[in-house]
MIDO-285242 format. One record per residue (C-alpha): x, y, z. Coordinates in steps of 0.2 Angstrom, whole numbers, padded with zeros to 4 digits, always signed. Each point is the difference from the previous one (the first is absolute). Example, Ala and Ser with C-alpha at 12.3 -4.5 7.8 and 13.67 -1.06 7.14 Angstrom:
REM residues 2
+0062-0022+0039
+0006+0017-0003
***
This chain:
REM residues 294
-0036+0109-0085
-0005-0004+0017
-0014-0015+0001
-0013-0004+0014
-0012-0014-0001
-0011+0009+0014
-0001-0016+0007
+0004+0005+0020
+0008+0010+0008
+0016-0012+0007
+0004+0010+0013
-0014-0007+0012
+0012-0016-0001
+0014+0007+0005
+0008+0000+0021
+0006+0014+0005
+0016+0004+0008
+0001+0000+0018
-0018-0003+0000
-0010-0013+0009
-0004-0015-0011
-0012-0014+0005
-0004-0014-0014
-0017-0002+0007
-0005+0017-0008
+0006-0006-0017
-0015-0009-0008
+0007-0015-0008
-0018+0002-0013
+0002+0017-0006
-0006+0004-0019
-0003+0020+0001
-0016-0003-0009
+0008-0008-0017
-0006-0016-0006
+0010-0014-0009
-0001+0006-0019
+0002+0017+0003
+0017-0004+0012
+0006-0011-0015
-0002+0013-0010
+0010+0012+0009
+0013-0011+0004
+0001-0002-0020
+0002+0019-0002
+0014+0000+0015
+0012-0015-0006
+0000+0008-0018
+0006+0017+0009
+0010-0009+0011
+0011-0005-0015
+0001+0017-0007
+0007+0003+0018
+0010-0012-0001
+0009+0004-0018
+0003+0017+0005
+0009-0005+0020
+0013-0013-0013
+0003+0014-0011
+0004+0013+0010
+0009-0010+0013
+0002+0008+0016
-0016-0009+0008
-0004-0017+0006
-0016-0005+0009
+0001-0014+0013
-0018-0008+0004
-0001-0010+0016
-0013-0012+0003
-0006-0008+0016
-0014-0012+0007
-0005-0014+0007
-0005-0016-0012
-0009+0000-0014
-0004+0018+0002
+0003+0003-0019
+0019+0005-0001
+0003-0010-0013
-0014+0004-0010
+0001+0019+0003
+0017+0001-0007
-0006-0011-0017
-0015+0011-0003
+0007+0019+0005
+0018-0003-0008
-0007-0008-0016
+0001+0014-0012
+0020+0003+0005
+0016-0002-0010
+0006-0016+0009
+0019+0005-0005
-0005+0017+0013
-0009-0011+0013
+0008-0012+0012
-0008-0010+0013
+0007-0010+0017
-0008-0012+0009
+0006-0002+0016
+0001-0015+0008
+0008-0011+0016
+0017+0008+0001
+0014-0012-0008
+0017-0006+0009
+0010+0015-0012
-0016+0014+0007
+0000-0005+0021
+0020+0005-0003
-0003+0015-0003
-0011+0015+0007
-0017-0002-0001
-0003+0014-0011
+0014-0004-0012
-0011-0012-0012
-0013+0015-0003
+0014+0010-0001
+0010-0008-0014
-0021-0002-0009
-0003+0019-0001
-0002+0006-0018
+0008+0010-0012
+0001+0018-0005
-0016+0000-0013
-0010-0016+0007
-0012-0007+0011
+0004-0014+0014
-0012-0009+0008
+0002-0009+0016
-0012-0013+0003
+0001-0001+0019
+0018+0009+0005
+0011+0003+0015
-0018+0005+0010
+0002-0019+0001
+0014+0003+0014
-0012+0009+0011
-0017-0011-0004
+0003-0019-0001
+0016+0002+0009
-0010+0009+0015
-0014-0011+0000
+0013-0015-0002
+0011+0005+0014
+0010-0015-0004
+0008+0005-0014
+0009+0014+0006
+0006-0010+0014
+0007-0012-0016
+0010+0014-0008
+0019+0002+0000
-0003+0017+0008
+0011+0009+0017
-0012-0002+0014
-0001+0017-0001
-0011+0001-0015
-0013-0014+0006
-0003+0008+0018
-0011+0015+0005
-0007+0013-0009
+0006-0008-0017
-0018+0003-0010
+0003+0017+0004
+0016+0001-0006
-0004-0009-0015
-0015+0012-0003
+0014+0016+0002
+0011-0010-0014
-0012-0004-0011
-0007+0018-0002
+0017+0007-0001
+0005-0014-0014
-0015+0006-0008
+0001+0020-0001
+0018-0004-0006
-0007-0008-0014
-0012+0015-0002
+0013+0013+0000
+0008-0008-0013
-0013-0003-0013
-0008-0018+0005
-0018+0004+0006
-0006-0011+0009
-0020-0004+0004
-0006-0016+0011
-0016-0008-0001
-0009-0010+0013
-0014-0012-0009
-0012-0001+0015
-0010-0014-0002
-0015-0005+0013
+0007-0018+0009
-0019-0005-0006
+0005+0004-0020
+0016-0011+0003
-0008-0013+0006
-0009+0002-0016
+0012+0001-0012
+0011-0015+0010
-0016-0013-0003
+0001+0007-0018
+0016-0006-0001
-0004-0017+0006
-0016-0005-0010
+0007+0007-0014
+0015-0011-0010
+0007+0011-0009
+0004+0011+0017
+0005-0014+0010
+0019+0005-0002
-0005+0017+0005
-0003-0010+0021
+0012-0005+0010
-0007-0008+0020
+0013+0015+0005
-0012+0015-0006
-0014-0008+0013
+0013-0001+0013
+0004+0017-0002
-0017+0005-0001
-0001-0005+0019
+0010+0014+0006
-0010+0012-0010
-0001+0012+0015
+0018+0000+0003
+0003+0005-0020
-0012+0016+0003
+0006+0004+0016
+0019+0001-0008
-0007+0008-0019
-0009+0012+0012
+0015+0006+0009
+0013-0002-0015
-0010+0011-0011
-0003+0013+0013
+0018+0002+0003
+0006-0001-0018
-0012+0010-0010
+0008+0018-0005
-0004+0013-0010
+0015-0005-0013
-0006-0019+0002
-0018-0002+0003
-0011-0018+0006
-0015-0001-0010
-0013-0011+0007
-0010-0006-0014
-0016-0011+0003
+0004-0017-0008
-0016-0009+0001
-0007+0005-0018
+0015-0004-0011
-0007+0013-0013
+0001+0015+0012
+0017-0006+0006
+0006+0001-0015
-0007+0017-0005
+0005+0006+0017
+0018-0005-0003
+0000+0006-0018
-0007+0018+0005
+0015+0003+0013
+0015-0005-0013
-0009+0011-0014
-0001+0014+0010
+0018-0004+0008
+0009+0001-0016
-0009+0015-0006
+0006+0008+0016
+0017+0000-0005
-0004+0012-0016
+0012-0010-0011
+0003+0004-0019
+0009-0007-0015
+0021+0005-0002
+0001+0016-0010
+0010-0001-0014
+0013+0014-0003
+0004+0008-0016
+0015-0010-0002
-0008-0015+0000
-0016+0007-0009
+0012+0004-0014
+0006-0019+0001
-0017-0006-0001
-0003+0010-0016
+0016-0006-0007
-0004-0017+0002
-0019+0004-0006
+0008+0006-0017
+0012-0015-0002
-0013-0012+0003
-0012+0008-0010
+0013+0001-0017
+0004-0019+0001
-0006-0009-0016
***
């Protein structure tokens, strides 16, 4: 039975392909009207569907969702993942976090540790952060690229571009071959960050969340949404779509997020394994032997 929360309508979030995309228009505040208890409560209904979902993608094994997620600090990745996937089997569910490249991962491509991540026929994966790293903080960190053991080639012009062109075509690979992919962008307000980054601070208990490099970073803010802005616009397709998902209410995030996997699994119009006469009659076999044991 198909579900809808009637919570929004998910779409508005979505960037289109080959369309003009300018963060500026995305408000980082949007609620759509809800308020807090009744988002909570809707989120409820969607992680309890979301596990239906998920029991039904293991089973019939041809599926596999990958969920990417994106952001600057303390935008709530973290949290997101914690709350929406809550209600999911964890043996179907497996999440990456991606971080500094090792010695072993600089050796390779730089799409080959995503690569080697991507989940299985009949589960969800969930990148936190992904190979979107190789065109964001390598961009805005020139430096880095300069660093890698790569032909000169590959660090000299028009290499975003050609990055953009391989990451779309990894991607509807991955589409045409069963592993759906979604990405979301948290956008929260550089305001709202600094929020959440004193938080960290005066709190003890967060203090491990805050590192003097999240404030560094936040100095080239502009050069982060100048490169997000131009990455998203060159890599959201029809097959894999960017959502931009307001991320300064946490509650609305996470129903935001939760509304889009819902309605991405049902999409796929997946049922249980029929079982054929052969092995019905095995079934009822065993049904009668266990049933005459004393």
């Amino acid at each position: 039975m198909m579900y809808n929360s009637n919570a929004m309508k998910t779409d508005k979030f979505i960037v289109p392909e080959g369309k003009k995309f300018k963060l500026k228009k995305h408000k980082t505040d949007f609620t759509g009207g809800l308020d807090q208890q009744k988002a909570v409560r809707l989120l409820e209904k969607n992680v309890a569907r979301m596990a239906e979902l998920q029991d039904v993608l293991y089973a019939q094994d041809i599926h596999s969702l990958l969920i990417i997620f994106q952001a600057m600090d303390a935008a709530g990745k973290d949290g997101a993942i914690e709350h929406v996937m809550s209600g999911v089997n964890p043996q179907g569910c497996h999440v990456t976090s991606f971080k500094q490249p090792s010695a072993e991962e600089l050796d390779h491509d730089y799409l080959w540790r995503c690569v080697k991540a991507l989940p299985e026929r009949g589960r969800i994966g969930i990148f936190n952060r992904s190979h979107y790293e190789e065109v964001l903080v390598v961009r805005v960190h020139p430096q880095i690229l300069e660093n890698q053991q790569l032909p000169p080639k590959a660090k000299g012009r028009g290499v975003w571009k050609r990055r953009f062109r391989e990451i779309k075509n990894l991607e509807e690979y991955l589409v045409d071959n069963g592993i759906h992919v979604i990405k979301f962008f948290l956008n929260v307000s550089r305001d709202e960050q600094k929020r959440r980054f004193l938080d960290r601070i005066a709190e003890p208990e967060k203090n491990w969340k805050f590192s003097a490099g999240d404030v560094k970073e936040r100095g080239f803010w502009d050069d982060y949404m100048n490169a997000y802005e131009e990455a998203i616009a060159a890599t959201s397709t029809e097959k894999a779509p960017w959502y931009v998902i307001p991320a300064d209410n946490k509650w609305f995030t996470r129903l935001a997020i939760s509304e889009v996997i819902v309605k991405k699994l049902e999409s796929l119009k997946m049922s249980y394994p029929k079982v054929s006469e052969a092995e019905m009659a095995e079934l009822l076999e065993a049904k009668k032997s266990l049933e005459s044991e004393v």
